[in-house]
C-alpha positions as CSV (number, residue, x, y, z in Angstrom):
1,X,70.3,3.5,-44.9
2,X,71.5,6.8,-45.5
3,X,70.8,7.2,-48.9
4,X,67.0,6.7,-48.1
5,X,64.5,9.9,-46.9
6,X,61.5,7.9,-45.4
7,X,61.7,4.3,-43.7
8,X,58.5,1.6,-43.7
9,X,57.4,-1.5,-42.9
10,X,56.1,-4.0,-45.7
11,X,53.4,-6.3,-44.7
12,X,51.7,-9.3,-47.0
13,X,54.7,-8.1,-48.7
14,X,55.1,-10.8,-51.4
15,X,57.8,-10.8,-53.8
16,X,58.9,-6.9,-53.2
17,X,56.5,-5.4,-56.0
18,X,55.0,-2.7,-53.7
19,X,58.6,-2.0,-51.7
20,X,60.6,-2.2,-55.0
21,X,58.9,1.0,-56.2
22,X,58.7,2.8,-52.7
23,X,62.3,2.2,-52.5
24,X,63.0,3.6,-55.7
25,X,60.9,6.8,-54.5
26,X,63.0,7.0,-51.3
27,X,61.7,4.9,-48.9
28,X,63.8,1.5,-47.2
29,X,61.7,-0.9,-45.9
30,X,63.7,-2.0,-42.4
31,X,60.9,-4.8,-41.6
32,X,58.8,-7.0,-44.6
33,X,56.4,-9.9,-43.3
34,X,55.5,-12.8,-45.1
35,X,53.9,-15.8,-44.6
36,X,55.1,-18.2,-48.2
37,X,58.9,-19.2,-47.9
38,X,59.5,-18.9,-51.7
39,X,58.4,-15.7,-51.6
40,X,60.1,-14.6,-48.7
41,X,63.5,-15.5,-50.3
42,X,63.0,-13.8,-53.6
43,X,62.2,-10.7,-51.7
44,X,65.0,-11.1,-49.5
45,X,67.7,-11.7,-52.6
46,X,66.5,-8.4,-54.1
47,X,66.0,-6.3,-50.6
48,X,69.2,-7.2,-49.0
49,X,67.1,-8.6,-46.1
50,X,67.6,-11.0,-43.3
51,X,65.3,-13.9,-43.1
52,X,63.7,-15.0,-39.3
53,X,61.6,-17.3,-38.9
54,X,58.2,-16.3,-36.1
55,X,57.7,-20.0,-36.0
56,X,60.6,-20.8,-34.6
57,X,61.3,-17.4,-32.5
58,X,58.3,-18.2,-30.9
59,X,59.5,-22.0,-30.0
60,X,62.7,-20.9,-28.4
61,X,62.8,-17.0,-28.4
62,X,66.0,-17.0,-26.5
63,X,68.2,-18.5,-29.4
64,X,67.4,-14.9,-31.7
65,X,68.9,-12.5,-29.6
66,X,71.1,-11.3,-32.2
67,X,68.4,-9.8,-34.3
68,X,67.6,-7.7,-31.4
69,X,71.4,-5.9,-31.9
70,X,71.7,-2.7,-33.5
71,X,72.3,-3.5,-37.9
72,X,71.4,-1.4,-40.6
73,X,70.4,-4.8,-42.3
74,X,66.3,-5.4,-43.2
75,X,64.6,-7.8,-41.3
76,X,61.8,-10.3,-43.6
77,X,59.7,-12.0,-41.0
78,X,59.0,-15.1,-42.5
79,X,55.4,-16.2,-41.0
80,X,52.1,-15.6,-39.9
81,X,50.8,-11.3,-39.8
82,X,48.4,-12.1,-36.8
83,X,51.3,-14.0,-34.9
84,X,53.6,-11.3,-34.9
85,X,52.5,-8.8,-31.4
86,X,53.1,-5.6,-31.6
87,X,55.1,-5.8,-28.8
88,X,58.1,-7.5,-30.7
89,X,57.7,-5.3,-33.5
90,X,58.5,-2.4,-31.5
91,X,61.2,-4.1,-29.7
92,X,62.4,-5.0,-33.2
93,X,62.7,-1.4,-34.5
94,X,64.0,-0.1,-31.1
95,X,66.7,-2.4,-30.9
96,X,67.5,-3.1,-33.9
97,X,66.8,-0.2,-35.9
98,X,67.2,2.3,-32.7
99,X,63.5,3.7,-33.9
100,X,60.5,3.8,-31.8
101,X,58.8,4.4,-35.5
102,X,58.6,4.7,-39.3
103,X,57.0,6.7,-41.9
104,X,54.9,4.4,-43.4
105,X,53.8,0.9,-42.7
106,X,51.8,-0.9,-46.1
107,X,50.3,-3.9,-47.0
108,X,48.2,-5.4,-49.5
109,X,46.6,-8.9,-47.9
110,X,45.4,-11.9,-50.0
111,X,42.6,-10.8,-52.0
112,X,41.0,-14.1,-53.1
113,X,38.3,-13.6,-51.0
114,X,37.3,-10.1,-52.3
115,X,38.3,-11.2,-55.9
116,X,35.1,-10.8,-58.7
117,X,37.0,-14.1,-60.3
118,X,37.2,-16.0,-56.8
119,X,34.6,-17.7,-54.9
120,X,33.8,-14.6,-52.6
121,X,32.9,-17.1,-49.5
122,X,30.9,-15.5,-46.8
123,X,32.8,-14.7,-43.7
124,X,36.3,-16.0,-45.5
125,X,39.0,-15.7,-42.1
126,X,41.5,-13.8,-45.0
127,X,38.5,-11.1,-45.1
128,X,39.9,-9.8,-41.8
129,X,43.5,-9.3,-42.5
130,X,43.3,-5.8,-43.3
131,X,42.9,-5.2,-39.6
132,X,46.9,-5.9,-39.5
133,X,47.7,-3.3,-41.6
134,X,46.1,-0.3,-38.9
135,X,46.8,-2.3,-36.0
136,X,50.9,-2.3,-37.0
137,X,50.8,1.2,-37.8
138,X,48.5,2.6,-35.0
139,X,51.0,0.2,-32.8
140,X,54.4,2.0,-33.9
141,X,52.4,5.4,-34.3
142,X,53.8,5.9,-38.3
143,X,52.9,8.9,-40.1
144,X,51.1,7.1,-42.9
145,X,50.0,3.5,-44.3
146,X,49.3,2.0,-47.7
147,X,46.6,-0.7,-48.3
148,X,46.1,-1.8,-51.3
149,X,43.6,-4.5,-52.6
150,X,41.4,-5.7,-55.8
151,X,38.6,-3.8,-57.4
152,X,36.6,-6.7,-55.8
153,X,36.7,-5.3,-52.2
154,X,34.6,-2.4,-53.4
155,X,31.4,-4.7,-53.7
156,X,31.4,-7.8,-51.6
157,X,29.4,-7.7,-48.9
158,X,30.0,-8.9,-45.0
159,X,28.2,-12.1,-43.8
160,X,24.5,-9.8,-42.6
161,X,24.8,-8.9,-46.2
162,X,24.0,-5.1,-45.5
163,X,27.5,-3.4,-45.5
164,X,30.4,-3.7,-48.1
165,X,33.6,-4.9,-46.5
166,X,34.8,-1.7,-48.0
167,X,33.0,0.4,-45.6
168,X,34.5,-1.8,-42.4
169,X,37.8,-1.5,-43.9
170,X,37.7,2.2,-44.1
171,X,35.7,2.7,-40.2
172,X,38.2,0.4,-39.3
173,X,41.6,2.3,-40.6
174,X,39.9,5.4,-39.1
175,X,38.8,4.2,-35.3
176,X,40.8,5.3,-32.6
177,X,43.4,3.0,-31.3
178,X,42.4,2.4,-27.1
179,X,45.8,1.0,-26.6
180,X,48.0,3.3,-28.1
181,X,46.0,5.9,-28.5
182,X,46.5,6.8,-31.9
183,X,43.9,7.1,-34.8
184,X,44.3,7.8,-39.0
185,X,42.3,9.7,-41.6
186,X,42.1,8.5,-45.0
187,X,43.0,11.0,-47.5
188,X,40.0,9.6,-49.6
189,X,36.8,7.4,-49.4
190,X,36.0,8.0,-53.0
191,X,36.2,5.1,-55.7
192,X,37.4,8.1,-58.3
193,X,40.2,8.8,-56.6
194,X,40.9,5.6,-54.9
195,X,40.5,3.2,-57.9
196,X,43.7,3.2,-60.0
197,X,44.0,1.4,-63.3
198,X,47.6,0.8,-64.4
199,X,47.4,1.2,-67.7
200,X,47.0,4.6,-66.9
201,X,50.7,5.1,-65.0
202,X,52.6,3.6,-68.0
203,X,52.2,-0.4,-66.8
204,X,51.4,-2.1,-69.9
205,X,48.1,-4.1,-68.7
206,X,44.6,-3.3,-67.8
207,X,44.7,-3.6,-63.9
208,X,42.6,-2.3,-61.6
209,X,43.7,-1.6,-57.9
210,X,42.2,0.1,-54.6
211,X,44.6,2.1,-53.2
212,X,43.8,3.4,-49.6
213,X,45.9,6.4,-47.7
214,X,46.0,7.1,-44.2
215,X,47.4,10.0,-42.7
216,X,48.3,10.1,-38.6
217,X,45.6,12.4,-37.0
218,X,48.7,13.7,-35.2
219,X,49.2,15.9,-38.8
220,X,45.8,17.8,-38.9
221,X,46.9,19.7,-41.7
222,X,48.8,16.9,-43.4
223,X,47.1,15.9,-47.4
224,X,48.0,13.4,-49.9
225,X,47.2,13.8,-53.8
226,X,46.8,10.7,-55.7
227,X,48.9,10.9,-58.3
228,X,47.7,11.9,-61.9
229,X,47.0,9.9,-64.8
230,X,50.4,10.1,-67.2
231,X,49.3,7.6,-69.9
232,X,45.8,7.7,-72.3
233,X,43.1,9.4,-74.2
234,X,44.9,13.1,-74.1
235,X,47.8,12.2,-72.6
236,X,51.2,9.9,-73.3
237,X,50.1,6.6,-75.8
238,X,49.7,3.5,-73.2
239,X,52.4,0.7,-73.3
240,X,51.9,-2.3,-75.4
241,X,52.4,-5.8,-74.5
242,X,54.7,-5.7,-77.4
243,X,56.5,-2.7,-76.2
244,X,57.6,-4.2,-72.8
245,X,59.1,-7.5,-74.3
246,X,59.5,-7.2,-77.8
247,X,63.3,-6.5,-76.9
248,X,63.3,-9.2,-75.0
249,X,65.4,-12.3,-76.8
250,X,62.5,-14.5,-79.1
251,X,62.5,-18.1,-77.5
252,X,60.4,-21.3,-78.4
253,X,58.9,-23.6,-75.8
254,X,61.6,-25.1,-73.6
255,X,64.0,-22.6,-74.5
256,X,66.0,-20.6,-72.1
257,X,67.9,-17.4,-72.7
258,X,70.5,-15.1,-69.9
259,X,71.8,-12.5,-71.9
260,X,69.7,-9.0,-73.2
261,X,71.1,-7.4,-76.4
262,X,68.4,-5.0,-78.0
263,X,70.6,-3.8,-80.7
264,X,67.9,-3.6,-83.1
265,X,65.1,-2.3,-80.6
266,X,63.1,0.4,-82.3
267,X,62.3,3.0,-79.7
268,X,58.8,4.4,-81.0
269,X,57.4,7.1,-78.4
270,X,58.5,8.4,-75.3
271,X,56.2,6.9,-73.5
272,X,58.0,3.7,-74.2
273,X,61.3,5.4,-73.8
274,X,60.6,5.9,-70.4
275,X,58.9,2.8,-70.0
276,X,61.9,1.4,-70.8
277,X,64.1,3.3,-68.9
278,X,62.2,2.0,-66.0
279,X,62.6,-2.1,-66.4
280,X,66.3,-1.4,-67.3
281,X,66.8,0.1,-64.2
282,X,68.4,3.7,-65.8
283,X,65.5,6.2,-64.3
284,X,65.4,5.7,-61.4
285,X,68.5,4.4,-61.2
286,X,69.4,0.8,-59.8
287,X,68.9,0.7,-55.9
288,X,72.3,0.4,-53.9
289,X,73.6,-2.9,-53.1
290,X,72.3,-3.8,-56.6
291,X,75.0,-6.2,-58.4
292,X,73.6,-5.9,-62.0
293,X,75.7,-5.7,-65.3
294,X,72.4,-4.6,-67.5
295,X,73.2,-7.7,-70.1
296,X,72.2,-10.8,-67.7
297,X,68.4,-12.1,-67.7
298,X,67.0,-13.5,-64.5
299,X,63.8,-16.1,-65.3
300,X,63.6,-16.1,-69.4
301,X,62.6,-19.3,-69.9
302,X,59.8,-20.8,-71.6
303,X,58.3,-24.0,-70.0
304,X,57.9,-27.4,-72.0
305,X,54.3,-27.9,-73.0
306,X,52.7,-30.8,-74.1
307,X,52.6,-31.5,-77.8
308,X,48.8,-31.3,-77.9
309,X,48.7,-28.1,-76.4
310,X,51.3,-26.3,-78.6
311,X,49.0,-27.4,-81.2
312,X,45.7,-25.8,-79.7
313,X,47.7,-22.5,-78.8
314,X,48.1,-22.6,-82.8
315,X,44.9,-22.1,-83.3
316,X,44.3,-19.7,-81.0
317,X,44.6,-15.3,-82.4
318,X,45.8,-12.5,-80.8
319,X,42.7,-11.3,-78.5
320,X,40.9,-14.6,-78.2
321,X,41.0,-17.1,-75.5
322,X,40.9,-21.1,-75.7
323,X,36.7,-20.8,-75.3
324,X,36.4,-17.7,-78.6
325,X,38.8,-19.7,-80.7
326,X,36.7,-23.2,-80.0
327,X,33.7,-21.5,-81.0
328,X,35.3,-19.6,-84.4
329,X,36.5,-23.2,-85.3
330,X,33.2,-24.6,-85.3
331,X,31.6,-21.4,-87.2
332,X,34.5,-22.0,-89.8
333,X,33.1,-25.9,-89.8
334,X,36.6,-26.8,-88.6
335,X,34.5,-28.9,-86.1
336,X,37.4,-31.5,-86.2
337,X,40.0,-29.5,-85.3
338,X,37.9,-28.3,-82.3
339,X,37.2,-31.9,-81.1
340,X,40.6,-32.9,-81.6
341,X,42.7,-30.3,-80.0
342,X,40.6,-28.6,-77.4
343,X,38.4,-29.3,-74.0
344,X,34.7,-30.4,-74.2
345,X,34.2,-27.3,-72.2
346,X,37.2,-24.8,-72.9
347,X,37.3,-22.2,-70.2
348,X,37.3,-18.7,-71.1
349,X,40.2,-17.6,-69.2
350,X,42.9,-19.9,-70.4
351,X,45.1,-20.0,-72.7
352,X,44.1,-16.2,-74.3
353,X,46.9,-14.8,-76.8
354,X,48.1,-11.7,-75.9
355,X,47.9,-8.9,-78.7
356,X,51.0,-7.3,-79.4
357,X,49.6,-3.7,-80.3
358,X,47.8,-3.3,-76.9
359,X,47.9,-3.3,-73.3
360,X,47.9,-7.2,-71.7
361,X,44.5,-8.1,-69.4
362,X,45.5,-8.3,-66.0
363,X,48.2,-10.7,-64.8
364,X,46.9,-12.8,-62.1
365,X,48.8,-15.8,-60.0
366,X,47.2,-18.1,-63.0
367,X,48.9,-16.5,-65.7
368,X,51.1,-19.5,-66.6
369,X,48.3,-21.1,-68.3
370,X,46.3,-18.4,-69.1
371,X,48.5,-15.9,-71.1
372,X,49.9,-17.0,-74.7
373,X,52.6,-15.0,-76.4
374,X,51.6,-12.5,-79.0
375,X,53.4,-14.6,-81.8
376,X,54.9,-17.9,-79.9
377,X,53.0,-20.9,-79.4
378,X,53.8,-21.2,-75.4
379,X,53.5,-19.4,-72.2
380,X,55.0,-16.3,-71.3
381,X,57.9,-16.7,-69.4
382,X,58.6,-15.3,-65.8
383,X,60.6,-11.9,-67.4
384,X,58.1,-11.6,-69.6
385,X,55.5,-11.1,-67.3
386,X,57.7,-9.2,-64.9
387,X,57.9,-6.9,-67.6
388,X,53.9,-6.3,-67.9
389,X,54.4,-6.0,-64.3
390,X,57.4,-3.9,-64.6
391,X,59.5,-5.5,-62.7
392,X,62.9,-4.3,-63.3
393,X,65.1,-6.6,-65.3
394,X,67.3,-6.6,-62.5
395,X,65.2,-8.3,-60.1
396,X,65.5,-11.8,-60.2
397,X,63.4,-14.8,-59.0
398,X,63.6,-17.4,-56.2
399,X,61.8,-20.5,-56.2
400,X,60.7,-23.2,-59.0
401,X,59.5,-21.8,-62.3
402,X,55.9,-23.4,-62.7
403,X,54.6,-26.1,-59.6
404,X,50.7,-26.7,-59.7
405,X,49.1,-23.9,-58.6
406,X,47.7,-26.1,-55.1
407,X,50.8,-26.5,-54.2
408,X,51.6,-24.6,-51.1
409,X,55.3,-23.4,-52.4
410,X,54.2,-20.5,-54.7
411,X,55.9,-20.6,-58.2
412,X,57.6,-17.4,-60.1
413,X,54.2,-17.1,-62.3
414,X,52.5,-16.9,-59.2
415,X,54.5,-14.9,-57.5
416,X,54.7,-12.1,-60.0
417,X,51.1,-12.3,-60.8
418,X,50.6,-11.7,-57.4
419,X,52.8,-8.6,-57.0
420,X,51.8,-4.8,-57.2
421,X,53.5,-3.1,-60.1
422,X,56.5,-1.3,-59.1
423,X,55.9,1.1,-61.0
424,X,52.3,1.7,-60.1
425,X,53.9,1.6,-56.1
426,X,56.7,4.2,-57.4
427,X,54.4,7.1,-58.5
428,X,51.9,6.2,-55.4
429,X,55.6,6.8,-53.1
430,X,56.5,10.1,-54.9
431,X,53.0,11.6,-53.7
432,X,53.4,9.8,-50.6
433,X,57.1,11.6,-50.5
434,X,55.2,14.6,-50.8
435,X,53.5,14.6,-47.6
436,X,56.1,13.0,-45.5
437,X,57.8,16.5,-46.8
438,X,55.3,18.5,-45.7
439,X,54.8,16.8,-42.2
440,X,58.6,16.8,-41.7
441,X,58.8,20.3,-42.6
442,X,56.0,21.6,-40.6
């Protein structure tokens, strides 16, 4: 613990995308929370956490007493956010941890229901789970909090169909606590400020995030700056999809590869230097308690398609999807072809070959089936879209590679897709550093 300035607490915390790159800005998350098993272990293996189940604390609460004993070890609560009271949060920290609080508390709940792609159902239940996020932090009185969310949260409107659920998120992060008696500001309500795109912090997609910041009214004088754009027009060149895994070893469908040896990798900007430097884990340097020899590869395998589909992917170029290639096919009276090898009704956002020269589209929880290597004929693998989501190469992957996506386990694909880019999360923590510095200083 010592090696960390700032402590937090991850909620909705998914894989570790988010707390990977706080971490590696300075922060260690003592408590994570969530609710998918899979998940939960894969952030667990890379976080050096403990795994306790609510579900079964609150069954027979007496037979956890020894997470309640001072360790220095993280605790993942595996289970439902609006199960876990404040109340045994705070006993949590204060036991455990011997802290009444942290410095941060973040969370970025399921966004299906905000999503532009997603149904947007009226009055989803997951519409409300933001409220977790202020009532944790307002509980344990934390200097700051982190919620981040989809672009789509911006626009969708509340069941009267008058206010966006934007506008209740932000009155609600900024209403006074009557319990504790503690209340935030946001450091911004603007979508200029608050409305990150990747691409411009050196991820190599086009993603588009809200990122909200709350400051503890407690620090009246207390500011946060978002941090500046690094990478596009007048600035450092954006990273390609073929710059994050062209160094990656070139495997065919069904293939599967452990070791990384680049020893022909063309370095071509230092943007991608540094990109680089990030998913190999030399700047910032590997976390401690880290075991990783910088040759093994966690995930690089390529799933077994049917024949049939290899075939369609074949005809599919760099920058179209299954539905634009279909409809070149029948312009170029290959009408055969079409009929043969693809859907009566192709859907536009599957199976779209990624273009080697530029950024990726966004990853999503889908992308198994909806990404196509630049030059293969297959799927990206699991390391290969960790590295569009810069995921450090050595942070590896619980769970089965590719399960149906209804399935109620959630997959590697999924889980990555799912994830905030830790790289994205590191240069939000550095600003976030900032202030804690200021408030600790003051």
């Amino acid at each position: 613990m010592n090696n960390y300035k700032y402590t937090s607490i991850d909620l909705f915390s998914g894989p570790g995308g988010l707390a990977t790159g706080l971490k590696l800005a300075g922060f260690l998350p003592l408590i994570a929370v969530e609710i998918n098993r899979e998940t939960a272990e894969t952030y667990c293996e890379n976080h050096q956490s403990e795994l306790f189940e609510l579900d079964l604390y609150l069954q027979e609460a007496n037979k956890f007493n020894d997470i309640f004993l001072p360790n220095n070890k993280p605790l993942m609560i595996l289970g439902d956010v609006r199960k876990l009271s404040d109340s045994l949060i705070k006993k949590i920290l204060k036991k455990r941890f011997l802290k009444e609080s942290v410095d941060l508390v973040t969370g970025g709940p399921p966004c299906e229901s905000y999503s532009i792609a997603g149904k947007r159902m009226v009055d989803d239940e997951r519409d409300y789970l933001f409220i977790h996020i202020s009532r944790i932090a307002k509980a344990v009185n934390s200097k700051m909090f982190l919620f981040e969310n989809v672009k789509g949260v911006l626009s969708k409107k509340n069941k009267e169909g008058i206010d966006t659920f934007f506008s209740l998120v932000c009155e609600e992060f900024e209403r006074n606590d009557l319990i504790n008696f503690n209340s935030f500001r946001l450091a911004s309500w603007h979508k200029d400020e608050i409305l990150l795109n990747c691409v411009n912090y050196g991820v190599p997609q086009n993603r588009e995030r809200v990122f909200l910041v709350a400051i503890n009214n407690k620090y009246k004088d207390a500011f946060f700056n978002y941090p500046e754009k690094t990478h596009g027009e007048g600035k450092l060149p954006v990273i390609t999809v073929g710059q994050a895994i062209r160094d990656l070893p070139l495997i065919n469908s069904k293939e599967e590869n452990f070791i990384y040896c680049n020893k022909n990798l063309e370095i071509n900007s230092i943007a991608h230097d540094k990109y680089l430097k990030f998913v190999r884990g030399v700047e910032p340097k590997i976390p401690s308690g880290i075991n990783y020899d910088g040759k093994y590869l966690d995930s690089h395998k390529a799933s077994k398609h049917f024949d049939k589909t290899i075939k369609r992917m074949s005809f599919i170029l760099p920058g179209e999807s299954m539905k634009t290639a279909a409809e070149r096919l029948i312009n170029e009276g290959k009408n055969q072809v079409r009929d043969e090898y693809f859907p009566r009704k192709p859907y536009g956002a599957r199976y779209r070959r990624l273009k080697e020269n530029s950024p990726s589209f966004t990853v999503t929880s889908h992308c198994f089936d909806e990404m196509i290597h630049p030059s293969k004929d297959r799927a990206l693998t699991p390391r290969e879209v960790a590295r569009l989501q810069t995921f450090p190469d050595w942070y590896v992957f619980k769970g089965p590679y590719v399960i149906f996506h209804s399935d109620p386990k959630q997959d590697r694909y999924e889980q990555i897709g799912d994830a905030v880019p830790p790289l994205v999360a590191f240069k939000l923590g550095e600003e976030i550093v900032n202030t804690l510095n200021e408030i600790t200083q003051n």
